[in-house]
C-alpha positions in Angstrom: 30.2 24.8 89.9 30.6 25.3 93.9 31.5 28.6 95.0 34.9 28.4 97.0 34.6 30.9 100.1 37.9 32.1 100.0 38.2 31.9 96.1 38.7 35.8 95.4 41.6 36.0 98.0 43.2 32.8 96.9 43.0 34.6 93.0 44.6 37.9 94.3 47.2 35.8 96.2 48.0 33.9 93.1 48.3 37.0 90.8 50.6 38.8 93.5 52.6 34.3 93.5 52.8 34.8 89.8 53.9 38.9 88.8 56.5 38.2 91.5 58.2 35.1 90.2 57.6 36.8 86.5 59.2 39.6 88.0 62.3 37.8 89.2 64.4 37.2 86.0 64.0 40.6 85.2 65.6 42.3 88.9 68.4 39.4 88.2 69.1 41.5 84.8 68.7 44.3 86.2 71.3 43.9 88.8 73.6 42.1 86.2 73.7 45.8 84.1 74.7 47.4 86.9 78.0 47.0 86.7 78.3 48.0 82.9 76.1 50.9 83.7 79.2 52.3 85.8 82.1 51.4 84.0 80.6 51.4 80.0 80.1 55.6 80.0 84.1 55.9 80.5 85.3 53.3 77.4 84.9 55.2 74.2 81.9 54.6 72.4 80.7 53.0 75.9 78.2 55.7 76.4 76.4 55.0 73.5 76.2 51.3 74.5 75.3 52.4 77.8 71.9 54.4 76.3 71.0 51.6 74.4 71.4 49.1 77.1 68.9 51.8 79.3 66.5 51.9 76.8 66.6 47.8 76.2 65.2 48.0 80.0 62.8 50.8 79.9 61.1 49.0 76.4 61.2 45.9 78.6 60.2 47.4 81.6 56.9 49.3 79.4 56.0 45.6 78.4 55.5 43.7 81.7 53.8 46.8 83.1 51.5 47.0 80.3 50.4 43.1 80.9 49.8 43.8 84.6 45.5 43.6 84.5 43.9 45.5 87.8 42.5 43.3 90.4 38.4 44.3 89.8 
């Protein structure tokens, strides 16, 4: 196989192409629990909801961090 000159560059700018677009659906839900994040901790039994709803997106969070591989 032919070496490509530029080949470790164009593999770092396709890992940044691909965490971004991976990372895309998970700002858009994100942003969507905003607003419950404000108005669930007032409702009764909202805060509870609330708490899980956080930790649904820290365990979610935790798991696309954890498949992020260091550029070597």
């Amino acid at each position: 196989m032919i070496p490509i000159p530029g080949g470790r560059y164009l593999a770092a700018v396709q890992r940044v192409a691909i965490v971004l677009i991976l990372l895309l659906p998970f700002l858009i839900v994100t942003l969507a629990c905003v607003p419950a994040l404000l108005f669930l901790p007032f409702s009764q039994a909202g805060s509870d909801r609330a708490v899980q709803l956080v930790g649904r997106l820290v365990a979610w969070t935790r798991v696309l961090l954890s498949g992020i591989k260091p550029l070597t």
